[in-house]
DOGU-287827 format. One record per residue (C-alpha): residue in three letters; y, z negated, x. Coordinates in nm, 3 decimals, padded with zeros to 5 digits, m for minus. Example, Ala and Ser with C-alpha at 12.3 -4.5 7.8 and 13.67 -1.06 7.14 Angstrom:
PT, ALA, m00.450, m00.780, 01.230;
PT, SER, m00.106, m00.714, 01.367;
***
This chain:
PT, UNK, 00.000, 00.000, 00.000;
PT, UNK, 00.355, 00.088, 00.121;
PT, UNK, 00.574, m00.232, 00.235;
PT, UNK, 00.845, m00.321, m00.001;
PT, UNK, 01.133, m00.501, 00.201;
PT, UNK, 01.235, m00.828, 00.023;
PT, UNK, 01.528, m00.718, m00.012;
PT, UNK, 01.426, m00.467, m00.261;
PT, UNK, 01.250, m00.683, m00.480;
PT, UNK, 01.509, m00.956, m00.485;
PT, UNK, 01.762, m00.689, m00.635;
PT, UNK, 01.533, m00.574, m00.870;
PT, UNK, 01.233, m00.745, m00.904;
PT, UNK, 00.948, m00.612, m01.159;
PT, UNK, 00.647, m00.746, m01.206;
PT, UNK, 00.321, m00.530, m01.005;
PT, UNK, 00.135, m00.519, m00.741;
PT, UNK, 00.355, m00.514, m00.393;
PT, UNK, 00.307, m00.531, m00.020;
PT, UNK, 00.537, m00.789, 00.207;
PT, UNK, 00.571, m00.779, 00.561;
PT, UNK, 00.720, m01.096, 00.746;
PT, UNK, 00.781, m01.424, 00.917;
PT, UNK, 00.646, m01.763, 00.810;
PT, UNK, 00.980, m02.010, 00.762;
PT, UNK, 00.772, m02.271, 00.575;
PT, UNK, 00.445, m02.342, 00.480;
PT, UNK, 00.306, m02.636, 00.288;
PT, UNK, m00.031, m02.693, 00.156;
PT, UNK, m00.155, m02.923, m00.151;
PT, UNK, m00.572, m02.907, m00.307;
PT, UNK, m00.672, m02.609, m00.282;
PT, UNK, m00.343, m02.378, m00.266;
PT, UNK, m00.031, m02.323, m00.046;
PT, UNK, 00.316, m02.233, m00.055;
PT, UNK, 00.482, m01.997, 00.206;
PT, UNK, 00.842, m01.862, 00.206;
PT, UNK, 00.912, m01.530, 00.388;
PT, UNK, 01.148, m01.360, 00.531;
PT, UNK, 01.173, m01.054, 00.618;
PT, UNK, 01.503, m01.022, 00.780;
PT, UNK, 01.648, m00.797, 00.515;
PT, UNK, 01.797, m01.060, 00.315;
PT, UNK, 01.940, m01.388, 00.299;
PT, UNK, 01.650, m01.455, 00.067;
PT, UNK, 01.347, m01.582, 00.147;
PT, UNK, 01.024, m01.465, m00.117;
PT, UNK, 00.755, m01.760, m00.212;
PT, UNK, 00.396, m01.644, m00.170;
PT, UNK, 00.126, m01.869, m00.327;
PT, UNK, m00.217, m01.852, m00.221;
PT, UNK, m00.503, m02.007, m00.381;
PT, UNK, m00.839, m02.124, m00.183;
PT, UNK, m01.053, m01.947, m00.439;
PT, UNK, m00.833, m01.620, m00.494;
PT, UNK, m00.858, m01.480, m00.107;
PT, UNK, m01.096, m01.475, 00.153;
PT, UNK, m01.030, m01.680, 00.432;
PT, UNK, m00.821, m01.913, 00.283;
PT, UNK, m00.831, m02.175, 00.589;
PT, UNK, m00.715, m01.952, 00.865;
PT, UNK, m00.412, m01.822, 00.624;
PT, UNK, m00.329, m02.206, 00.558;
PT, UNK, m00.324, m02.279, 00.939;
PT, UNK, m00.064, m02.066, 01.033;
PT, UNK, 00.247, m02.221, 01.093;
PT, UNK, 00.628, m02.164, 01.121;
PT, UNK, 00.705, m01.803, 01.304;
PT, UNK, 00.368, m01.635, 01.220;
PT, UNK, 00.412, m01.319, 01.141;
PT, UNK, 00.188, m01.126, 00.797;
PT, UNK, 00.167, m00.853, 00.594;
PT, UNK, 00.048, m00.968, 00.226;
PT, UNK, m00.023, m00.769, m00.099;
PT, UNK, m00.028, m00.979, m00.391;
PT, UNK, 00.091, m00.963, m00.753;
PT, UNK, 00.434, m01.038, m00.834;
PT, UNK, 00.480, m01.198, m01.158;
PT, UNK, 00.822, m01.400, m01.280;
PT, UNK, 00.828, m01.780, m01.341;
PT, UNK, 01.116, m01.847, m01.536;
PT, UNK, 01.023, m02.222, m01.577;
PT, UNK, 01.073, m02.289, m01.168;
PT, UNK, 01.312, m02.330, m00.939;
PT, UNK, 01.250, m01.977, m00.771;
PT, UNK, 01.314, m01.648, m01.085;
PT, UNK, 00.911, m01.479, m00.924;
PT, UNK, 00.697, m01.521, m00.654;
PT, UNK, 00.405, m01.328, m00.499;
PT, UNK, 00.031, m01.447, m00.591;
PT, UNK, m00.119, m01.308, m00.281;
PT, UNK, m00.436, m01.099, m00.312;
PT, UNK, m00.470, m01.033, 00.053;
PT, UNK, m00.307, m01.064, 00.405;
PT, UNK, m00.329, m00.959, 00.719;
PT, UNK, m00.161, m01.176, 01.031;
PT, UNK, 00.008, m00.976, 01.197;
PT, UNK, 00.116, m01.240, 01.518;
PT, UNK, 00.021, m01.584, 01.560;
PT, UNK, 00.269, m01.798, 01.672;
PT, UNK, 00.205, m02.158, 01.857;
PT, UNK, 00.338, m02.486, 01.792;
PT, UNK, 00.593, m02.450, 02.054;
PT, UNK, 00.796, m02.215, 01.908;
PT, UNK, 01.136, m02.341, 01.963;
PT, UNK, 01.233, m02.324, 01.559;
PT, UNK, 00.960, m02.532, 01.410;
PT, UNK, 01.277, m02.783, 01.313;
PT, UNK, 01.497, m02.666, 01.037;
PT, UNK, 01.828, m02.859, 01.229;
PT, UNK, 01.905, m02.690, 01.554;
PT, UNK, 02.241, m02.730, 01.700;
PT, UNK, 02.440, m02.368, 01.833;
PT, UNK, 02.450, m02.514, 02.205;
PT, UNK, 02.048, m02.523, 02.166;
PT, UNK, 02.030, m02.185, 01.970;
PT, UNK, 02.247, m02.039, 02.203;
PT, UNK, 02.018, m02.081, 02.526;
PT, UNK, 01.749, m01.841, 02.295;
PT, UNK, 01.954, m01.576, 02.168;
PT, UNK, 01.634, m01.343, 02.171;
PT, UNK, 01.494, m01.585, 01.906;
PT, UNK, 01.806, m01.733, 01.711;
PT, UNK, 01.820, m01.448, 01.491;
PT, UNK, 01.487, m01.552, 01.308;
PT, UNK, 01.698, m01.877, 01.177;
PT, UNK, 01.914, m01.922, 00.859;
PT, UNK, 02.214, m01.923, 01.016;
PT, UNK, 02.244, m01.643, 01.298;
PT, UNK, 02.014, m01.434, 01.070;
PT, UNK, 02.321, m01.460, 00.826;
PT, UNK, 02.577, m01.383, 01.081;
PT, UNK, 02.425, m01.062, 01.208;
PT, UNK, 02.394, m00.898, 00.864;
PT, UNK, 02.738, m00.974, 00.798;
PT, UNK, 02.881, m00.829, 01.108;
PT, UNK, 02.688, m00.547, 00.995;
PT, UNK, 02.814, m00.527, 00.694;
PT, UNK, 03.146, m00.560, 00.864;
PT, UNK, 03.121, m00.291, 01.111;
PT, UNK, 03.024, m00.047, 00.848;
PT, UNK, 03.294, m00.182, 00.608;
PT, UNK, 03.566, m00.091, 00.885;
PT, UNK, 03.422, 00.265, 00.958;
PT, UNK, 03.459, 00.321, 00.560;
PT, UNK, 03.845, 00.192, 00.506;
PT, UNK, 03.922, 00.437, 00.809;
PT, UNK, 03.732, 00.744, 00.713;
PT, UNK, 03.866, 00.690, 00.331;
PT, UNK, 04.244, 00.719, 00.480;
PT, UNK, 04.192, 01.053, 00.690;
PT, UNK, 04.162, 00.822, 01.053;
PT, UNK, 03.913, 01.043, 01.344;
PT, UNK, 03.665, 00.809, 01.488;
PT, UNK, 03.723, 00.844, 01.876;
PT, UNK, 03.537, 00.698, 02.158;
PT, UNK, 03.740, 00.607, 02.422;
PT, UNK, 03.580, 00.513, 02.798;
PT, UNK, 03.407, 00.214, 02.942;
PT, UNK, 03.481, 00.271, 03.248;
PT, UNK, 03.843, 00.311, 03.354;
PT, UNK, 04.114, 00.323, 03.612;
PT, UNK, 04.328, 00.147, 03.401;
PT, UNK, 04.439, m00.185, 03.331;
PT, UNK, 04.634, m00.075, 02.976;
PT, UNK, 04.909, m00.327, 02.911;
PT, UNK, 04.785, m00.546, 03.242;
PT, UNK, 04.607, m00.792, 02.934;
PT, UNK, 04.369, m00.988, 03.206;
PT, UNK, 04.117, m00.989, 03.514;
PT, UNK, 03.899, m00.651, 03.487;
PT, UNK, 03.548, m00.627, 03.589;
PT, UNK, 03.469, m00.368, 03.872;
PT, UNK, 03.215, m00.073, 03.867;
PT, UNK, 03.103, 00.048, 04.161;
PT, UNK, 02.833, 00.189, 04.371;
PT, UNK, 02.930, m00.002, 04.692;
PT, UNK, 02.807, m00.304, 04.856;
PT, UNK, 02.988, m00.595, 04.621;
PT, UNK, 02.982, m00.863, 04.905;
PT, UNK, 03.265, m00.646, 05.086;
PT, UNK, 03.614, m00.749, 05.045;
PT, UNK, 03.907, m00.532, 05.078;
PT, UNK, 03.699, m00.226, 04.984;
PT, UNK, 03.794, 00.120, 05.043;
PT, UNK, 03.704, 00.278, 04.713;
PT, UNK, 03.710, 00.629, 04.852;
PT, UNK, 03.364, 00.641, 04.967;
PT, UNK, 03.285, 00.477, 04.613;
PT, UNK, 03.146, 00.682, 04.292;
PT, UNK, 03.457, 00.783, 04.134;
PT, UNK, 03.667, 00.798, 04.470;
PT, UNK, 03.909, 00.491, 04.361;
PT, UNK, 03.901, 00.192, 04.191;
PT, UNK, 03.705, 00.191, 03.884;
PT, UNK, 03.684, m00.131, 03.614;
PT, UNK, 03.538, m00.200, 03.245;
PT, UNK, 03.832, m00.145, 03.021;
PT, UNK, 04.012, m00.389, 02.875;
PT, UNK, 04.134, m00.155, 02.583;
PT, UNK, 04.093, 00.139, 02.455;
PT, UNK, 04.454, 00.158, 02.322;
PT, UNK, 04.614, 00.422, 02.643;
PT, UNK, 04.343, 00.670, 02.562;
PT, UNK, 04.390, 00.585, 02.180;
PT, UNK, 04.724, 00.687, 02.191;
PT, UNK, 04.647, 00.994, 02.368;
PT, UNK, 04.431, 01.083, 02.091;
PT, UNK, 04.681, 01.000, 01.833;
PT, UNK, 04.943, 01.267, 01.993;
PT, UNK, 04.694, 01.542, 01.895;
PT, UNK, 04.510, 01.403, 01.575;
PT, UNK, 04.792, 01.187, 01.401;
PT, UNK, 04.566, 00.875, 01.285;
PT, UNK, 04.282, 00.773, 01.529;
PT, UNK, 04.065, 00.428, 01.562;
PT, UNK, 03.863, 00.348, 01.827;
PT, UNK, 03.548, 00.068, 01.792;
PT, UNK, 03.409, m00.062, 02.089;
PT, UNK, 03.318, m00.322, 02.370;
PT, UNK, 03.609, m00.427, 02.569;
PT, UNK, 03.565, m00.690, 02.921;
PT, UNK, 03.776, m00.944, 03.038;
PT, UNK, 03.679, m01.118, 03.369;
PT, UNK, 03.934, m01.477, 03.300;
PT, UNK, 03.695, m01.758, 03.389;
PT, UNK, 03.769, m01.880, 03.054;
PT, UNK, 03.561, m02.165, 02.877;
PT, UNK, 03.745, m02.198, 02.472;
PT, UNK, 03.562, m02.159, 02.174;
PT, UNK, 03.745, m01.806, 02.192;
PT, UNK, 03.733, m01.616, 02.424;
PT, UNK, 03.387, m01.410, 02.582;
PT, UNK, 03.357, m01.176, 02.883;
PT, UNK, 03.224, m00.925, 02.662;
PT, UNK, 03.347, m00.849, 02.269;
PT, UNK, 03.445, m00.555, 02.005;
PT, UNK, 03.799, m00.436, 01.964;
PT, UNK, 03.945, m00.226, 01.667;
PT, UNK, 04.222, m00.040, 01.783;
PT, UNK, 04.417, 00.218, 01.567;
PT, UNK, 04.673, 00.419, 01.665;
PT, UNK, 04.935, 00.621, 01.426;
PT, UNK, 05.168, 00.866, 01.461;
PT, UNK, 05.457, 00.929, 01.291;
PT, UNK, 05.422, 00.596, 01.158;
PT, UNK, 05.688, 00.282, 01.190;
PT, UNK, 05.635, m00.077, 01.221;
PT, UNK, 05.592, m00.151, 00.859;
PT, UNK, 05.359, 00.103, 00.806;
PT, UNK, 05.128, m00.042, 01.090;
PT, UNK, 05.122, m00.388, 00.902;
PT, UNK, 05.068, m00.189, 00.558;
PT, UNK, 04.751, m00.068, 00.738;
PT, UNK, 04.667, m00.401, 00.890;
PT, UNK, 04.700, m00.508, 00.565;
PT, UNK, 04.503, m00.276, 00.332;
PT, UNK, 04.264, m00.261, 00.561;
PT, UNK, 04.181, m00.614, 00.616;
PT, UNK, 04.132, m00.644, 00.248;
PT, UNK, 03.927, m00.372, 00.223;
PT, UNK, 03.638, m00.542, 00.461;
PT, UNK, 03.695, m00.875, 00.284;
PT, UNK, 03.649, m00.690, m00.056;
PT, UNK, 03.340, m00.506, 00.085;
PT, UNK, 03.192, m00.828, 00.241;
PT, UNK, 03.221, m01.022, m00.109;
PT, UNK, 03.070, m00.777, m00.230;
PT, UNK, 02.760, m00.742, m00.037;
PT, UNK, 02.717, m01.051, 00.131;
PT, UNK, 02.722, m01.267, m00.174;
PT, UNK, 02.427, m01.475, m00.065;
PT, UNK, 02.547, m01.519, 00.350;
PT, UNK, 02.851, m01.603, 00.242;
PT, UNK, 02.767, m01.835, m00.010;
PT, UNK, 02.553, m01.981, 00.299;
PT, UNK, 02.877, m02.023, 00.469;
PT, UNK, 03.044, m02.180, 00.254;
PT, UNK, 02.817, m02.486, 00.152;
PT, UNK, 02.713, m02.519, 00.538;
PT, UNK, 03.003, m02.431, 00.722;
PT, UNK, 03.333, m02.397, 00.559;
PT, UNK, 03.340, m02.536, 00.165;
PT, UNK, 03.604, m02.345, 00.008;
PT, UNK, 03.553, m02.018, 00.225;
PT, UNK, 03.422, m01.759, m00.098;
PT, UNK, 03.755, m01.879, m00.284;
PT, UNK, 03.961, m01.826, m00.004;
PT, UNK, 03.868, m01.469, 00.129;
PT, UNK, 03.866, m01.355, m00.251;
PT, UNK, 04.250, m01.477, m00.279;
PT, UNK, 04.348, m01.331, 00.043;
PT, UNK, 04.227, m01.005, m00.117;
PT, UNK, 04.443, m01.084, m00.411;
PT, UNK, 04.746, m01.163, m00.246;
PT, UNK, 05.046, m01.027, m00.126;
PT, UNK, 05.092, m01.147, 00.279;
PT, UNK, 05.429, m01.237, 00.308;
PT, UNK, 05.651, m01.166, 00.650;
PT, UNK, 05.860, m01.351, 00.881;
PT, UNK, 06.069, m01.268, 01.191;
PT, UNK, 05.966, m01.436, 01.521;
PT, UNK, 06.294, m01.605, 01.512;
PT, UNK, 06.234, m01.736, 01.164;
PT, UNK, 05.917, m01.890, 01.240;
PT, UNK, 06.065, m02.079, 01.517;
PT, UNK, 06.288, m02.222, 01.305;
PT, UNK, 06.039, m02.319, 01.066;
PT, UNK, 05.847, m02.485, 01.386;
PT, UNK, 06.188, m02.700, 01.481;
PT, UNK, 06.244, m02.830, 01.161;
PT, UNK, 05.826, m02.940, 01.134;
PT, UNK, 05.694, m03.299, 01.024;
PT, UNK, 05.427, m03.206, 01.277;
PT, UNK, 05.289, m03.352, 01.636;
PT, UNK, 05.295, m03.013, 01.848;
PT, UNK, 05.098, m03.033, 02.188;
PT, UNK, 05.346, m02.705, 02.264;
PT, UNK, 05.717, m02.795, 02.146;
PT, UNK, 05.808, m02.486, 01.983;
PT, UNK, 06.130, m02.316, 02.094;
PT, UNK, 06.297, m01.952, 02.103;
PT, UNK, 06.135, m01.779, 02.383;
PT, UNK, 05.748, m01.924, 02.391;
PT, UNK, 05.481, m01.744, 02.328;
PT, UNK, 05.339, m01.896, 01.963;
PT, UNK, 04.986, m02.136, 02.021;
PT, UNK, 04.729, m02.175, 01.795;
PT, UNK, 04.857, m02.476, 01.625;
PT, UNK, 05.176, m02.319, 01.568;
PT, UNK, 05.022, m02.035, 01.387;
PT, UNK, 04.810, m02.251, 01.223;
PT, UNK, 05.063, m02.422, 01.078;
PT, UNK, 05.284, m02.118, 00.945;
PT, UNK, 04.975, m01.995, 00.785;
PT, UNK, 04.841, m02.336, 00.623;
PT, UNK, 05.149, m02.522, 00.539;
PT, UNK, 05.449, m02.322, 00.569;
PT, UNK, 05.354, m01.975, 00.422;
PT, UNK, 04.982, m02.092, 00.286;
PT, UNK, 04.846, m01.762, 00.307;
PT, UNK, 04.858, m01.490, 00.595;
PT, UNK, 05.170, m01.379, 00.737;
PT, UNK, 05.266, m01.130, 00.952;
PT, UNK, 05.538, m01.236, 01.232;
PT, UNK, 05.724, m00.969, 01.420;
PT, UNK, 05.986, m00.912, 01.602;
PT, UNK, 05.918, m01.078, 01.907;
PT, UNK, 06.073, m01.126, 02.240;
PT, UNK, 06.045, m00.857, 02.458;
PT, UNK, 05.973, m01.083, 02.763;
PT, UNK, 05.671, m01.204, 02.640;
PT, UNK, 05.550, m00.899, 02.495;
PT, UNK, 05.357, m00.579, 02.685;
PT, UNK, 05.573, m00.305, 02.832;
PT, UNK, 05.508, m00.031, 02.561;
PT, UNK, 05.625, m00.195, 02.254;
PT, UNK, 05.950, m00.096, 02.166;
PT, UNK, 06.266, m00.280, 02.212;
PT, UNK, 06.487, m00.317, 01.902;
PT, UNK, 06.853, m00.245, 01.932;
PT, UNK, 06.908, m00.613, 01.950;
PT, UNK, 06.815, m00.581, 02.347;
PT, UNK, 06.634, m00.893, 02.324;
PT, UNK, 06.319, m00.823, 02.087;
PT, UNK, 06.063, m00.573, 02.058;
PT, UNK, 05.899, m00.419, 01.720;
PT, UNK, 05.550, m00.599, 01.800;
PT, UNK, 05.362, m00.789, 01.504;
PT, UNK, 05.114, m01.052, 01.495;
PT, UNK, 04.901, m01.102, 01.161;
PT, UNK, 04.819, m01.500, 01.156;
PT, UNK, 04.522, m01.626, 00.938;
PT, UNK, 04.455, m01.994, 00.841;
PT, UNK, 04.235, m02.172, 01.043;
PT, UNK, 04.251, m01.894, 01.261;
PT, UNK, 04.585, m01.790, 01.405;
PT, UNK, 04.626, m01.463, 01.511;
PT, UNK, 04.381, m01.188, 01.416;
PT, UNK, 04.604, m00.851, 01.467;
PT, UNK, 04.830, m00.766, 01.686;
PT, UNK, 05.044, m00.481, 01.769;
PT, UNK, 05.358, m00.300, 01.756;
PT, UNK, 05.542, 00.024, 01.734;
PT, UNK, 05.534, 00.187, 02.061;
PT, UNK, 05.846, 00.297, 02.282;
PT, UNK, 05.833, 00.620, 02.213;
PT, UNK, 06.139, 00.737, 02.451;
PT, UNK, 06.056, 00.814, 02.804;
PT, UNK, 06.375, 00.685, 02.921;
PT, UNK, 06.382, 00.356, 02.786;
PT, UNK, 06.020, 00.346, 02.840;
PT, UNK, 06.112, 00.403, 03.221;
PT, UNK, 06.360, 00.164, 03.211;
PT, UNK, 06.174, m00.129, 03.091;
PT, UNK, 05.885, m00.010, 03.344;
PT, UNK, 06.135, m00.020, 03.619;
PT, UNK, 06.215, m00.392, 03.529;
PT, UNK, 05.880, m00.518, 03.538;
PT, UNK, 05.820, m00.315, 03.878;
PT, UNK, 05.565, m00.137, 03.760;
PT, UNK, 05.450, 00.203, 03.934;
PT, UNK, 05.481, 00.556, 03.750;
PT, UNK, 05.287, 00.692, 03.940;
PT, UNK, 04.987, 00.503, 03.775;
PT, UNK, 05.114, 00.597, 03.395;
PT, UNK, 05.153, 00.953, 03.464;
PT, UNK, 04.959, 01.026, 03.177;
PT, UNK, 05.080, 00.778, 02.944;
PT, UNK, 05.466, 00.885, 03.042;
PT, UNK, 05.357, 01.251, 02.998;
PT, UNK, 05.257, 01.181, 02.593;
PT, UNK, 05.660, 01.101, 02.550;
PT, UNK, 05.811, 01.405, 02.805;
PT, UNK, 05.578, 01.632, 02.584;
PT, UNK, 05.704, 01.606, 02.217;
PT, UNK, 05.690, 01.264, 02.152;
PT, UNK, 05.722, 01.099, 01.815;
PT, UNK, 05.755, 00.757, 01.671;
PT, UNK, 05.418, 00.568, 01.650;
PT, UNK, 05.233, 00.267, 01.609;
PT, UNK, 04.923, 00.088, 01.664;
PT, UNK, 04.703, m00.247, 01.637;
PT, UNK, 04.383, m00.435, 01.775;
PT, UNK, 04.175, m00.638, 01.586;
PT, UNK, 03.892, m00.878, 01.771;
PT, UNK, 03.589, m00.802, 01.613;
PT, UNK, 03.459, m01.116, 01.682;
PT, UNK, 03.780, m01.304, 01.593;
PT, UNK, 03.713, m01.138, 01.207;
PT, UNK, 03.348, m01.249, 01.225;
PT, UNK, 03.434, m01.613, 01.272;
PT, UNK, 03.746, m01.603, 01.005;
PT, UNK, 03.475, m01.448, 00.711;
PT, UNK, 03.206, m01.669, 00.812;
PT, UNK, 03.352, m02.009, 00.941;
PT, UNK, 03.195, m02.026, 01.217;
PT, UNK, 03.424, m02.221, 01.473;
PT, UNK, 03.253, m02.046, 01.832;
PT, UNK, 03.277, m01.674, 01.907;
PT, UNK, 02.896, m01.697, 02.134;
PT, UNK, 02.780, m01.749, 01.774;
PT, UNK, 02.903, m01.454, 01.594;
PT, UNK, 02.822, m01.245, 01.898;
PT, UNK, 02.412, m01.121, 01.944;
PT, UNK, 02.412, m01.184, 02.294;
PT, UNK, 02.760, m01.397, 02.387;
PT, UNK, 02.879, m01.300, 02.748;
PT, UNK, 03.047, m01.574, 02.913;
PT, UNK, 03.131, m01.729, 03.226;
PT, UNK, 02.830, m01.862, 03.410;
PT, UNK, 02.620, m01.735, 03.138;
PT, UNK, 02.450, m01.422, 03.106;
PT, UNK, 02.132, m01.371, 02.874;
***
């Protein structure tokens, strides 16, 4: 008989004969028949199979397996709408597929992340990183969807790169050389100079934009900072639109619609995981993610949140003042007490901002945006890029920077430029606002980190 995945039959169960293919999670026994819930990996959902001692042959040997075991089962599936589960498989046969000893590290139901995290080739079996993966499945295919629906080209920009885009943090290095060399000449390497894992795909996105109008790009980006927060990994995912012919406001109008687009998707389609995540992780979260998709996100000028910041009833670790750079807490607190919703900031100084935003007449700001989440922070950012070469030069010039290494990007403004805009999302960073979970190693398959590699 032809497997049926769970999934299948828990959005439209009938009653019939069926095959199931999966992993034990429990398994209890009691005179003469035993209960096992399985999962198949499809689903949030687990499916209970009962098997009676005097309905299948080898009864014992069934009722020994334990937690992990792996079987393929046909059985009848009939509804029992006088229990706790709506049907359940009355199994006519099996076949074990893979034992699994009693030192299989998820015989407990309790594990803590630090302990899941030092077997990320088995975490994904439990009810909690099994839930995370499908949604950041979900999500990835949710994002490809809002883009293609509003006429954006998929591009893939490179890995490997001689660039260090806005100068955003310590790169990796590729090469084909002997590593314990310092002070390498990188002429005699692969690609003849200094090569390194990008950081962003945004340069070559904006190429891309100069010839196709509306671009994204979806991909790993590497950051070498020996950094140890709940935040920040080696290795993560980066959405990274770029737009021409489109302004500052219409970037957050993107940012925006599309944001609400995945959340919309997600509720949709991840009922059960996120359901999960609320009762274990985050009470509130379904209620919250369906009025973000209902509301409005309001705006506020960089210099406008300061001032709400001064005039705060709050304990700041960073005092707030014209000029920083906004910390978590501060964004934290514009989003959950001062705006109570998200809120895009913008406007902000052009000292603390990269070189390619551009500056506002003002002389003092740039048009960059930030979109800040509750219990989040920041989860876009971008800005309208300087589109004119000699301003663009200018600022360049300030912050010593060598042409001679932009060619290309200064080239994209000699040769008809236009007014244009673009954003990054963290991946990740999204993962861990839909689902509540507070570490990025746990929305990640197979977290990169410093000191730690899988």
């Amino acid at each position: 008989m032809k497997r049926t995945e769970i999934k299948v039959i828990v959005q439209n169960p009938s009653e019939g004969e069926v095959c199931v293919c999966g992993w034990i999670r429990t398994i209890r026994k009691s005179k003469g028949i035993c209960f096992i819930a399985l999962s198949d990996g499809s689903t949030a959902e687990n499916i209970q199979l009962v098997a009676e001692e005097n309905a299948i042959t080898e009864y014992d040997k069934l009722s020994s397996l334990g937690t992990g075991a792996s079987i393929s089962v046909n059985g009848l599936l009939i509804f029992t709408p006088e229990a706790k589960q709506p049907f359940e498989i009355k199994v006519k046969s099996y076949t074990i597929l893979g034992f699994c000893p009693t030192d299989y590290p998820l015989q407990k139901k309790n594990h803590t992340p630090e302990f899941l995290r030092t077997i990320p080739h088995l975490r994904v079996r439990s009810n909690t990183f099994g839930n995370v993966f499908r949604v950041r499945s979900e999500a990835s295919f949710a994002i490809h969807e809002f883009f293609r629906e509003n006429g954006f080209f998929y591009v893939h920009t490179p890995i490997i790169t001689d660039s260090d885009a806005e100068g955003a943090g310590e790169m990796f290095t590729v090469t084909t050389l002997n590593p314990t060399l310092e002070n390498t000449d990188f002429t005699g390497d692969f690609f003849s100079k200094h090569a390194s894992l990008t950081v962003s795909g945004q340069l070559e996105g904006e190429y891309m934009a100069m010839g196709l109008g509306k671009i994204y790009t979806f991909g790993p980006t590497f950051r070498a900072e020996k950094s140890f927060t709940a935040r920040h990994a080696a290795e993560f995912w980066m959405i990274e639109p770029e737009m021409a012919f489109t302004d500052l406001d219409g970037l957050c109008e993107t940012a925006e619609a599309m944001l609400k687009f995945v959340l919309t998707k997600l509720l949709e389609r991840c009922k059960s995981e996120l359901n999960f995540f609320d009762k274990f992780y985050d009470n509130g979260l379904v209620e919250r993610l369906k009025a973000v998709t209902d509301t409005q996100f309001s705006r506020c000028s960089y210099t406008e949140a300061i001032e709400h910041l001064e005039k705060a009833n709050a304990d700041f670790e960073y005092t707030p003042k014209w000029g920083i750079d906004l910390q978590t807490e501060h964004e934290r607190y514009l989003t959950e007490i001062v705006f109570q919703n998200p809120v895009f900031v913008y406007d902000y100084p052009k000292e603390i901002k990269a070189f390619y935003m551009r500056q506002n007449d003002d002389g003092k700001t740039v048009a960059a945006c930030d979109l800040l989440v509750p219990r989040v922070g920041e989860l876009i950012g971008g800005s309208q890029r300087e589109e004119r070469l000699d301003i663009l030069k200018s600022r360049m010039a300030e912050l010593h920077m060598d042409e001679n290494a932009y060619s290309r990007y200064l080239d994209t403004r000699k040769y008809g430029s236009v007014y244009h805009s673009g954003f990054g999302l963290g991946f990740e960073r999204l993962l861990m606002y839909v689902t509540g979970i507070q570490n990025i190693r746990d929305v990640i398959p197979f977290p990169r980190t410093a000191g730690t590699i899988y």
